[in-house]
DRENDO-1510 file (C-alpha; in Angstrom, 1 decimal, always signed):
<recs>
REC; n; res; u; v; w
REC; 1; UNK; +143.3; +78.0; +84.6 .
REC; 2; UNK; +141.9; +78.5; +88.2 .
REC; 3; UNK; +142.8; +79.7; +89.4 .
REC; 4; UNK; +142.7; +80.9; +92.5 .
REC; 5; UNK; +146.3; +82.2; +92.7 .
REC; 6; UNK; +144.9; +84.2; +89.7 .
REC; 7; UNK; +141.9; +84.8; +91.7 .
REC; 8; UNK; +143.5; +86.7; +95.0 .
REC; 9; UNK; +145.2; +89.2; +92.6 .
REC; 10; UNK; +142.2; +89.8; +91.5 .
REC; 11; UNK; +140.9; +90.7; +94.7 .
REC; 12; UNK; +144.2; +92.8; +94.9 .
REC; 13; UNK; +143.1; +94.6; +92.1 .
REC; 14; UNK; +139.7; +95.5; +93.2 .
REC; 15; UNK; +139.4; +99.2; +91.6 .
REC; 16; UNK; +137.3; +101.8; +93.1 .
REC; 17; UNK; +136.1; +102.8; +89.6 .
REC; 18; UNK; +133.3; +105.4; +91.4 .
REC; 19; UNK; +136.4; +107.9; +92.9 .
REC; 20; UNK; +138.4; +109.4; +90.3 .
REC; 21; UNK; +140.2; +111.8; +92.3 .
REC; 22; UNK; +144.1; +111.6; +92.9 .
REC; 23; UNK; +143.4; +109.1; +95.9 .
REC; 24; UNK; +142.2; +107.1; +93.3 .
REC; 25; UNK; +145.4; +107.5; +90.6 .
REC; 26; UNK; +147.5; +106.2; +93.5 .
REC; 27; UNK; +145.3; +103.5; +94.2 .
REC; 28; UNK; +144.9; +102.0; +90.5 .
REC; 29; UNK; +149.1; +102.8; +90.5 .
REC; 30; UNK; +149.3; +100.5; +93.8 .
REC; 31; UNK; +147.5; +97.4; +92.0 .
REC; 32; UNK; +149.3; +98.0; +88.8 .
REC; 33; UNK; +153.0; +97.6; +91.0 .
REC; 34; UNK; +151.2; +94.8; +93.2 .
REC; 35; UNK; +150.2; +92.9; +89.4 .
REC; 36; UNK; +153.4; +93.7; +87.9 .
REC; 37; UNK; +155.4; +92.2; +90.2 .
REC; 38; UNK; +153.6; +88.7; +90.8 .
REC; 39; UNK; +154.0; +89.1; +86.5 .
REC; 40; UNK; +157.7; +89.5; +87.5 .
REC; 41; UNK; +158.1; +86.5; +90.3 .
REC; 42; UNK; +156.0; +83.7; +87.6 .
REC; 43; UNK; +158.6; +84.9; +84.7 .
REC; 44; UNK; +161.2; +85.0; +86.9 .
REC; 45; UNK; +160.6; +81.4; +88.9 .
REC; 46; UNK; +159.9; +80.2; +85.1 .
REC; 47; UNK; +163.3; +81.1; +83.5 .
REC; 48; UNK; +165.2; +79.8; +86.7 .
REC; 49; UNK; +163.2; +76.7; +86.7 .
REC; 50; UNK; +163.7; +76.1; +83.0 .
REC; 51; UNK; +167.2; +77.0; +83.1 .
REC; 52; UNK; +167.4; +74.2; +85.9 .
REC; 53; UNK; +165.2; +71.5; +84.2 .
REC; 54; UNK; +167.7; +71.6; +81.3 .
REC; 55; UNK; +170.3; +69.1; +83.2 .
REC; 56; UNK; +167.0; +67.6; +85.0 .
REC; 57; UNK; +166.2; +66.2; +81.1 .
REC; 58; UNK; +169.8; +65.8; +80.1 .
REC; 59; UNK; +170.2; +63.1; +83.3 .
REC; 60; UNK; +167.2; +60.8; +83.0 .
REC; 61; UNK; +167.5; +57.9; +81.5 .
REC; 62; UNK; +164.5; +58.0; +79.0 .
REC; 63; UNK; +165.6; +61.0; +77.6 .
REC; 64; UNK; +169.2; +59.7; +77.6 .
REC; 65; UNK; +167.6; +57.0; +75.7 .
REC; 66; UNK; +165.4; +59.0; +73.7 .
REC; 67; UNK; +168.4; +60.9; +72.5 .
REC; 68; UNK; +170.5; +58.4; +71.7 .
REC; 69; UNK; +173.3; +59.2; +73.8 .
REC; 70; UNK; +173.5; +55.9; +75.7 .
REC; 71; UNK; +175.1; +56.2; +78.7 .
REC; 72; UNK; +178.0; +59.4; +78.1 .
REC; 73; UNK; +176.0; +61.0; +80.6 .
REC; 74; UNK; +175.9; +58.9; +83.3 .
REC; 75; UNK; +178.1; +59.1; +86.6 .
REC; 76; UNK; +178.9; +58.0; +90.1 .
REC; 77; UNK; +176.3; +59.8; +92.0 .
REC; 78; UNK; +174.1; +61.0; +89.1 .
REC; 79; UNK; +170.4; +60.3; +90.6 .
REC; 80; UNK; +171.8; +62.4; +93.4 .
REC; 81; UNK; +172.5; +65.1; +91.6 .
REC; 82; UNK; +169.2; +64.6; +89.5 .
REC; 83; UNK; +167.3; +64.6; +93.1 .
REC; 84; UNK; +169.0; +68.2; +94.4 .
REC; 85; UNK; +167.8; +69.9; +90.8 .
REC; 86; UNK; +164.4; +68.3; +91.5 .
REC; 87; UNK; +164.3; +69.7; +95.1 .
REC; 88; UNK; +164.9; +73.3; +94.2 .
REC; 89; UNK; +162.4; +72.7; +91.1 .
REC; 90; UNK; +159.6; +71.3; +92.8 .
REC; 91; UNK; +160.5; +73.8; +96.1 .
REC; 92; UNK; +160.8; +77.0; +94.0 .
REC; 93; UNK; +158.9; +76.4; +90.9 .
REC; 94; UNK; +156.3; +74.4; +92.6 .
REC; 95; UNK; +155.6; +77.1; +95.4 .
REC; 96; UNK; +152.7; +79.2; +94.0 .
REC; 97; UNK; +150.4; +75.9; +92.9 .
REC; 98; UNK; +151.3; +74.6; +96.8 .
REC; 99; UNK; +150.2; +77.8; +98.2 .
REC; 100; UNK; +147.5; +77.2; +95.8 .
REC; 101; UNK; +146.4; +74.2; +97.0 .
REC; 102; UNK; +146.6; +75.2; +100.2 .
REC; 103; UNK; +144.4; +78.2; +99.9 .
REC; 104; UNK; +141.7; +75.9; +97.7 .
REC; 105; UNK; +142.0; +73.4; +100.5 .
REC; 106; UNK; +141.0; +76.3; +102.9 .
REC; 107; UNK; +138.0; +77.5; +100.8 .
REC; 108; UNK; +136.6; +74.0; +100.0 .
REC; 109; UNK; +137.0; +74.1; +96.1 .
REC; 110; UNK; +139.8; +72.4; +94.9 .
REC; 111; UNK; +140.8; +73.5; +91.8 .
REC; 112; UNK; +143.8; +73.5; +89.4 .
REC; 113; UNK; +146.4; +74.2; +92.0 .
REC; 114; UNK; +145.2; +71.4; +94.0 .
REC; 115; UNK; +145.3; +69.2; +90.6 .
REC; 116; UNK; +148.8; +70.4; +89.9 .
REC; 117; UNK; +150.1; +70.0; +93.5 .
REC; 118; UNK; +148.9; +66.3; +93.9 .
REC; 119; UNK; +151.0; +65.4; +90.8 .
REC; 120; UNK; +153.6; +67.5; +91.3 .
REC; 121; UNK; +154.2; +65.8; +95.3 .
REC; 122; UNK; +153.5; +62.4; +93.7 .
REC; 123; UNK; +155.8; +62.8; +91.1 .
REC; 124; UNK; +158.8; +64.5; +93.3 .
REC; 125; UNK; +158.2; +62.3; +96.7 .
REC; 126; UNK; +158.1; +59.0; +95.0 .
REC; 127; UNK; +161.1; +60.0; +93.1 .
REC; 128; UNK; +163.1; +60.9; +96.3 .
REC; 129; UNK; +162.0; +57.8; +97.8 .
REC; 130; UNK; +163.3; +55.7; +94.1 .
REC; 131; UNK; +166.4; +57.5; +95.0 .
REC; 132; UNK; +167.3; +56.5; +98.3 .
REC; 133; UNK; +166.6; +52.5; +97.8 .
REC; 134; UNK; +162.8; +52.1; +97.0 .
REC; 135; UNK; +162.6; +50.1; +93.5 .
REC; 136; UNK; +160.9; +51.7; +90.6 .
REC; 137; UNK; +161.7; +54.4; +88.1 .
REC; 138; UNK; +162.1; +58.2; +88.9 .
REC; 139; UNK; +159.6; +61.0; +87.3 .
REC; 140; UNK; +161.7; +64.0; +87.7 .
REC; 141; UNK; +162.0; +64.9; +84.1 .
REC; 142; UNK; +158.1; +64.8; +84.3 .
REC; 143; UNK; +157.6; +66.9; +87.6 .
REC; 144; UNK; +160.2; +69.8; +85.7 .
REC; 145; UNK; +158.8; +70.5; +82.3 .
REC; 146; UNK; +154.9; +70.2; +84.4 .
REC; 147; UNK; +156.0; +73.0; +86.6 .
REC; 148; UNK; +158.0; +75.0; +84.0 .
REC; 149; UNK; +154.7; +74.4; +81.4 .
REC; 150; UNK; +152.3; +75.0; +84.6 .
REC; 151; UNK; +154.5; +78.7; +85.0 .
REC; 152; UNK; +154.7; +80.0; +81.7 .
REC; 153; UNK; +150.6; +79.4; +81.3 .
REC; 154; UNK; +150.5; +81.7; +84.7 .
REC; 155; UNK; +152.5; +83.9; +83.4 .
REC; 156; UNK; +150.9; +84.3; +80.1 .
REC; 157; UNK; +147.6; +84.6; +82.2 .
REC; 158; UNK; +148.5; +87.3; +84.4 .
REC; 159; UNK; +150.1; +89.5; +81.4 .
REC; 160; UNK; +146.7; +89.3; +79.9 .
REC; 161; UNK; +144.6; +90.7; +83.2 .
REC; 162; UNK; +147.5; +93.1; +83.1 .
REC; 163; UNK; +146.7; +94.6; +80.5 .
REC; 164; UNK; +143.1; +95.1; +81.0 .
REC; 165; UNK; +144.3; +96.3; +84.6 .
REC; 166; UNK; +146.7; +99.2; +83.1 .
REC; 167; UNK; +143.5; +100.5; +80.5 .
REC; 168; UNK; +141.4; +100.8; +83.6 .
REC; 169; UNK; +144.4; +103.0; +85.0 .
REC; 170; UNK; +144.8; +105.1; +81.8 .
REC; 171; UNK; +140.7; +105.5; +82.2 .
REC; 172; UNK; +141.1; +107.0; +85.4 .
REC; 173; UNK; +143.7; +109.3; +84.9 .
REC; 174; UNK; +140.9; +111.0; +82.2 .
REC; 175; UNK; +139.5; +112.8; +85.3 .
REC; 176; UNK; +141.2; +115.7; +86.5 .
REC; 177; UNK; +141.8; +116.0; +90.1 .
REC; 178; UNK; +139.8; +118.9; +90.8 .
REC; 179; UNK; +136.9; +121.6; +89.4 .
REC; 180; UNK; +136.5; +125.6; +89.3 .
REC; 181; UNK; +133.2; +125.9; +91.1 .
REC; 182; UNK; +131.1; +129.2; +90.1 .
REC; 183; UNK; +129.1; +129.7; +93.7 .
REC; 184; UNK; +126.3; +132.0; +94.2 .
REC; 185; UNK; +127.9; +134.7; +94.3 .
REC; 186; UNK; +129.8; +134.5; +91.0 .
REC; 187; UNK; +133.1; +133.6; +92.8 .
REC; 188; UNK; +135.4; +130.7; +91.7 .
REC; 189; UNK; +136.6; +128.1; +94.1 .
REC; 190; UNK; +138.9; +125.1; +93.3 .
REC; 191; UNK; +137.1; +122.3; +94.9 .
REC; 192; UNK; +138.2; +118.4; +94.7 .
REC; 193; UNK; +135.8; +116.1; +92.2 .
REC; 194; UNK; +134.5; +114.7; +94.6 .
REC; 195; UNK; +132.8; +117.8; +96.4 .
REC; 196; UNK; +130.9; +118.3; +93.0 .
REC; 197; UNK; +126.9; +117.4; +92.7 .
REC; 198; UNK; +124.3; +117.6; +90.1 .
REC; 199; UNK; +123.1; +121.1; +90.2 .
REC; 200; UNK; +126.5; +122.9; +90.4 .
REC; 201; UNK; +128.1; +125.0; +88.0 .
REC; 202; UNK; +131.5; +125.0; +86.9 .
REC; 203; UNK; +134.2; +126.9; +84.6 .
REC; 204; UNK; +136.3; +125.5; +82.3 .
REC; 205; UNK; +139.5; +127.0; +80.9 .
REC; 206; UNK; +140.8; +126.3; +77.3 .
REC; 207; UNK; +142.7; +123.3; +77.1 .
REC; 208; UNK; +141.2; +121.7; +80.5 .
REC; 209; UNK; +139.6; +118.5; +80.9 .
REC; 210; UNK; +135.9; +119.0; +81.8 .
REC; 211; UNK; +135.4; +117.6; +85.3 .
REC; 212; UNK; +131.8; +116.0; +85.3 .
REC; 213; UNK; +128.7; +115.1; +82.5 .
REC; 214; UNK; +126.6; +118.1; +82.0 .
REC; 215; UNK; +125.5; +120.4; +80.0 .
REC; 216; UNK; +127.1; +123.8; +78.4 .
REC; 217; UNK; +124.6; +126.6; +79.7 .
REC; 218; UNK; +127.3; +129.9; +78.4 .
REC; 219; UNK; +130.2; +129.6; +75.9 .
REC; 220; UNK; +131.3; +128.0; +72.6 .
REC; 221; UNK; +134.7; +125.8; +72.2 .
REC; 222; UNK; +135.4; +122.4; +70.3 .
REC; 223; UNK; +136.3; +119.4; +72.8 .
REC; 224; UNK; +137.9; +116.6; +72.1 .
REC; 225; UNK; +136.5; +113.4; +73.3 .
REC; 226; UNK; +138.2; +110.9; +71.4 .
REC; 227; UNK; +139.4; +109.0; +74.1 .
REC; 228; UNK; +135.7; +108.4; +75.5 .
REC; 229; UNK; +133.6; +108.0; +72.0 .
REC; 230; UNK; +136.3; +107.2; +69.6 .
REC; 231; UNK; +135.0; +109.9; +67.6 .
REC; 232; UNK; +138.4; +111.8; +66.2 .
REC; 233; UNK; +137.1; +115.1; +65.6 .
REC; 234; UNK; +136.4; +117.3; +68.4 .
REC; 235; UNK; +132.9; +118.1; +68.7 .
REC; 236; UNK; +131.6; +122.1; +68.7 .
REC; 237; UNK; +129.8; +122.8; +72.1 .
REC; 238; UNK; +127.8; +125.5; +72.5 .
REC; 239; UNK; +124.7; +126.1; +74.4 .
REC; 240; UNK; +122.3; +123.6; +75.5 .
REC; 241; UNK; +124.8; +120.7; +74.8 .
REC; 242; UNK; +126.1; +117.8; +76.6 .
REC; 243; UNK; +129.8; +117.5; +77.6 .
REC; 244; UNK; +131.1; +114.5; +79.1 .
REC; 245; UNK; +133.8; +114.1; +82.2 .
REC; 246; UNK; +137.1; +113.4; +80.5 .
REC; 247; UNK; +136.8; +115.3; +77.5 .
REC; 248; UNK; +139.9; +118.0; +77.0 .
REC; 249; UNK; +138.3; +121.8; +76.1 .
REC; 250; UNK; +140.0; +123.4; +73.4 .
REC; 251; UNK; +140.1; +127.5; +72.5 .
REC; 252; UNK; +136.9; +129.3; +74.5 .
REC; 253; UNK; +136.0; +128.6; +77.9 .
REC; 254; UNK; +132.7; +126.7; +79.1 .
REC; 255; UNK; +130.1; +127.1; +82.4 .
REC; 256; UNK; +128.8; +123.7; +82.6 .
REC; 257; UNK; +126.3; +122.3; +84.7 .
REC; 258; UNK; +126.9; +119.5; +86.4 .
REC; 259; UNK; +124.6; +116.6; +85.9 .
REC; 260; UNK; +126.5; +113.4; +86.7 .
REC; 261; UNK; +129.0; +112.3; +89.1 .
REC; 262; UNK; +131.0; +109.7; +90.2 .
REC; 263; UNK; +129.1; +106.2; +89.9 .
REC; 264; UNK; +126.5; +107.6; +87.6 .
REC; 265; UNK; +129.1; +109.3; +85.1 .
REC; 266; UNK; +129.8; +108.4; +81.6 .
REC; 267; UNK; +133.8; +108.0; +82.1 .
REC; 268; UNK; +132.7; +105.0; +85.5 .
REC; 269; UNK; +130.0; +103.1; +83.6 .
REC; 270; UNK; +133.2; +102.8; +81.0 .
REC; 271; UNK; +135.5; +102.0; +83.7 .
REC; 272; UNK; +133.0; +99.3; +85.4 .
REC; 273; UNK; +132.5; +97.9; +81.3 .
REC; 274; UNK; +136.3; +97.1; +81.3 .
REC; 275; UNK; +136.2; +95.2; +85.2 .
REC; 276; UNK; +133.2; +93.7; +83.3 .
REC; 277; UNK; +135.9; +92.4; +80.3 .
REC; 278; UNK; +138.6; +91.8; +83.8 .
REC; 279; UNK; +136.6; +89.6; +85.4 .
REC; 280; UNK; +134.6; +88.2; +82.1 .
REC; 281; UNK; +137.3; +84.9; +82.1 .
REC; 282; UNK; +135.6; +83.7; +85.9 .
REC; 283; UNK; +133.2; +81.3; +83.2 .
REC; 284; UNK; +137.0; +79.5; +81.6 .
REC; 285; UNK; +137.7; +79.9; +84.7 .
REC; 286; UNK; +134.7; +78.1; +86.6 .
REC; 287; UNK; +134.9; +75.5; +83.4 .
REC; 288; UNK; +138.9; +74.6; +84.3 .
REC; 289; UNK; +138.1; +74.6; +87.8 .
REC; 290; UNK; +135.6; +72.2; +87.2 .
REC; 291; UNK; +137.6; +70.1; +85.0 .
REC; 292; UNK; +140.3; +70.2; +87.7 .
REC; 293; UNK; +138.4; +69.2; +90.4 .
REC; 294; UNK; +137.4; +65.9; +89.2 .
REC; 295; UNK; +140.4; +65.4; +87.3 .
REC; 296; UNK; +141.6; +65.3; +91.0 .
REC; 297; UNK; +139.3; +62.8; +92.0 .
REC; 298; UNK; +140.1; +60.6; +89.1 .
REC; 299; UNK; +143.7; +60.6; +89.6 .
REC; 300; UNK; +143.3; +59.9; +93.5 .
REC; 301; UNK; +140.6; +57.4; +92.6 .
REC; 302; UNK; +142.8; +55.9; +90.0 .
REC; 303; UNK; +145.5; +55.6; +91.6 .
REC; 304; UNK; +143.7; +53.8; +94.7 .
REC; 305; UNK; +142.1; +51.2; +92.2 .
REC; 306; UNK; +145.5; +50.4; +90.3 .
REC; 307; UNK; +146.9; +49.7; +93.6 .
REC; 308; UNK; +144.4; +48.0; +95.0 .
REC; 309; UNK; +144.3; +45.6; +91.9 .
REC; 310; UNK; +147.9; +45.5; +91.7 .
REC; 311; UNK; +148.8; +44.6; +95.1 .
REC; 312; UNK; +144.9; +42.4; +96.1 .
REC; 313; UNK; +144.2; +40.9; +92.7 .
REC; 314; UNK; +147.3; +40.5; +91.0 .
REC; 315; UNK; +149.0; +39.4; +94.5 .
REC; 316; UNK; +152.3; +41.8; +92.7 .
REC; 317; UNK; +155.0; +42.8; +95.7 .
REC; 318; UNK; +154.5; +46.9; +96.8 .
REC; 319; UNK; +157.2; +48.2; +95.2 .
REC; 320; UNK; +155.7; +47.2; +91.5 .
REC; 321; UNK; +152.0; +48.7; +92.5 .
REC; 322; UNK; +153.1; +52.1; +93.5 .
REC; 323; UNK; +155.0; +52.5; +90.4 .
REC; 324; UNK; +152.2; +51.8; +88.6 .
REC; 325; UNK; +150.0; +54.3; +90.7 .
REC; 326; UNK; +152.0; +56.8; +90.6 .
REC; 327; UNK; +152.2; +56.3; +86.7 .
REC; 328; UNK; +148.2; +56.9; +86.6 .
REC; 329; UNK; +148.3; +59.7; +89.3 .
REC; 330; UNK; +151.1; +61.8; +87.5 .
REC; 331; UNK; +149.5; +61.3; +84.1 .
REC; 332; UNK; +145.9; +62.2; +84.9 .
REC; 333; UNK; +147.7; +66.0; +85.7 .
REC; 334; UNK; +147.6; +67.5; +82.0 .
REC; 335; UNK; +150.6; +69.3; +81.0 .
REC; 336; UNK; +147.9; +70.5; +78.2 .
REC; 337; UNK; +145.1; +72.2; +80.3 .
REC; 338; UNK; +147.8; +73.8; +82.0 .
REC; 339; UNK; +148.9; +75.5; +79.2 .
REC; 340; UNK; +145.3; +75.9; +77.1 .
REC; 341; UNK; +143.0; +76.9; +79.6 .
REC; 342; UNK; +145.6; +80.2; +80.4 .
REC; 343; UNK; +146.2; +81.2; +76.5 .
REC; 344; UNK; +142.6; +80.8; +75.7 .
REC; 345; UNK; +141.8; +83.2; +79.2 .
REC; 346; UNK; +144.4; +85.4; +77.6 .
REC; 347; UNK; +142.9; +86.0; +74.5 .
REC; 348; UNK; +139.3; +86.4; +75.4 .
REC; 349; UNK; +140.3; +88.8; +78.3 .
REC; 350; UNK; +142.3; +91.0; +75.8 .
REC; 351; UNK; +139.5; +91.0; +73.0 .
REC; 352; UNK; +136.7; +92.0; +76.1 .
REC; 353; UNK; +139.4; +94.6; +77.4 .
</recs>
């Protein structure tokens, strides 16, 4: 689903997968609080909404009706109340699809937010107008459980990129935040990752994390790379071998020579494979988006011709048209989509992750 709500915390969560210093642990930390709570406001607008949509159901008359409860729940005053619930509904739980819109509007590519917000404002403003003396029939029971379904899909979505976000964060912290350089003159420096280059040698201690791809050129130890290769045993080093970044050293110490860093390391082009499995939803995404736009168009164009025929052909008074238009219009939004398009986003960004 879209979404471009979806889409700017992406952009939030740009990662810098080529710096793996301590700049960069704070950096990946800062998207993960920025992700975690917009995963915080959907759940929390959702459970508010939902709690709220409860006496929204419970006070229409279809679903009076439809329950068989006739009119016990009817009072004085009751499509007022009905109206105030709708309000904060479509207010509060309807924000994040109207910034939405908004923000598609701006960019020229109405989407899913756009699709939601035109029923949603359909839905809610012909209801207020039912309310205060147009004739017709309200839709707020329809405009709450859209919104409440139209959250809990966000939400779902955004736990999903979530948790492809927090593996890119516990890839990062592989790298240690800085090297013991041997220079020329046989002397050991602590320098920061990010000074190191292809050429250079450095020492590492038993039960270190080696700081760059290279190759042993003195020493012997065993070092554990499970985390990078998946293979559980560590691996003997010795002489003439390859170490990658990331691995952890274990009894003897090792002079490596440096042969990769930052972009061109083994530990990024892992890092940039998992934004690859991030991003990989933008096709469902591209699909809905598609899918939404025209769904738009159809449910602006429907609801032009039905009153159009309505109120031209069938000579019927405007009251009985835009009821009837505002029937297509709020229809044409699919409560499904909503839902689908998110949990299938979901899934395939977990399995890629």
């Amino acid at each position: 689903m879209n979404n471009h709500e979806m889409d700017h915390s992406h952009e939030h969560m740009d990662h810098d997968a080529h710096s793996h210093g301590s700049g960069s642990h704070d950096e990946h930390k800062g998207h993960a609080s920025h992700h975690e709570h917009m995963i915080a406001d959907f759940r929390k607008r959702f459970w508010i909404s939902l709690a709220v949509s409860i006496p929204i159901l419970l006070l229409s008359p279809l679903i009076q009706e439809f329950l068989g409860l006739g009119t016990a729940l009817q009072f004085s005053g009751d499509k007022y109340l009905s109206f105030l619930l709708s309000s904060f509904v479509f207010f509060y739980g309807g924000y994040p699809f109207l910034k939405g819109m908004i923000d598609e509007i701006k960019k020229k590519l109405p989407g899913m937010m756009t699709l939601i917000s035109v029923a949603i404002s359909v839905a809610y403003f012909y209801s207020s107008a039912v309310v205060f003396g147009l004739e017709g029939k309200v839709f707020f029971w329809e405009l709450a459980t859209l919104i409440d379904i139209m959250l809990v899909g966000h939400w779902i979505e955004m736990k999903s990129v979530m948790g492809a976000s927090k593996a890119l964060e516990e890839l990062a912290k592989l790298m240690p935040s800085d090297a013991h350089l041997i220079k020329e003159d046989d002397n050991i420096v602590e320098v920061p990752l990010s000074e190191l280059k292809s050429g250079d040698k450095v020492l590492v201690k038993p039960g270190e994390k080696i700081p760059a791809d290279g190759v042993t050129i003195k020493g012997e130890s065993s070092v554990n790379e499970s985390m990078l290769t998946g293979e559980s045993k560590p691996v003997t080093k010795k002489t003439g071998d390859k170490v990658i970044g990331g691995g952890i050293n274990g009894e003897g110490s090792l002079v490596v020579q440096v042969e990769r860093t930052g972009k061109d390391s083994f530990l990024s082009q892992v890092i940039d494979l998992v934004k690859e499995a991030q991003e990989s939803k933008s096709k469902t995404q591209d699909l809905a988006n598609r899918a939404a736009f025209w769904l738009t168009i159809i449910a602006i164009t429907g609801g032009a011709v039905t009153m159009f025929i309505w109120l031209a052909v069938m000579n019927k008074d405007l009251a009985f048209a835009l009821e009837r238009t505002v029937t297509v219009m709020v229809i044409t939004c699919p409560h499904a989509l909503g839902l689908a398009v998110p949990l299938v986003v979901a899934v395939s960004t977990a399995i890629s992750a």
